[in-house]
C-alpha positions in Angstrom: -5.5 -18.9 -0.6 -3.4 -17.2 -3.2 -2.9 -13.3 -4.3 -1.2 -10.2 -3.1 -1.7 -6.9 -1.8 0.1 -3.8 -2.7 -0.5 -0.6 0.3 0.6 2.3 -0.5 0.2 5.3 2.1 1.3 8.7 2.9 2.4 8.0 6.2 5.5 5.7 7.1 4.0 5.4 10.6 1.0 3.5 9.1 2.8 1.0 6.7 5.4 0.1 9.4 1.9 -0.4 11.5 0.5 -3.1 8.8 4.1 -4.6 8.9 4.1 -5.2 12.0 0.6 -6.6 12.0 1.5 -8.7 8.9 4.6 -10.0 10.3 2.7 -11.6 13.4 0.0 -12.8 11.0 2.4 -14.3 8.7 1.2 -12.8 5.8 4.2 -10.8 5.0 5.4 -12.6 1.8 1.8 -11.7 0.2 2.4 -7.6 0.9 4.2 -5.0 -1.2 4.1 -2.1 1.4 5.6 1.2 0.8 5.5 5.2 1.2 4.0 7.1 -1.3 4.6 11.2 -1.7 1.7 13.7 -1.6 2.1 14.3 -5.5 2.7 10.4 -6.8 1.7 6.8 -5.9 4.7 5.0 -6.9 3.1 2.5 -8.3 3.4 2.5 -12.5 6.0 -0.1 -12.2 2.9 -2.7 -11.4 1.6 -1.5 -15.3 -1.7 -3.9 -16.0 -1.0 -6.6 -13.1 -4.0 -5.3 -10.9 -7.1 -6.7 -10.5 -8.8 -4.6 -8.3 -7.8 -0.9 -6.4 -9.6 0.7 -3.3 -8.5 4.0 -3.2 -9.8 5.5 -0.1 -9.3 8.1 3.1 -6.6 9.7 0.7 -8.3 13.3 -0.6 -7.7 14.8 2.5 -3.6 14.0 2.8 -3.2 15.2 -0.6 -2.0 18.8 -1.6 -4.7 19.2 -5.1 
């Protein structure tokens, strides 16, 4: 199996969750996890080094 995952979320509370979960899963190594603010994702640093995106569950957290 090869690849990795990049969560991003509004809410530290669920990132440390998936942490935690990917810790005991040993997957850890495989996840960029982080805290996004309501206005930006964080993410441009990643430029053209996705392959796919699932955006969801995020319209309502979001101030416009």
């Amino acid at each position: 199996m090869s690849g990795n995952v990049m969560c991003v979320d509004l809410q530290d509370k669920m990132i440390k969750g998936l942490v935690k979960r990917a810790e005991q899963a040993e997957l850890l190594d495989r996840i960029d996890a982080c805290v996004c603010d309501g206005n930006h994702l964080g993410i441009e640093d990643i430029g053209g080094a996705v392959d796919f995106n699932l955006t969801f569950a995020l319209i309502y957290e979001v101030p416009d």
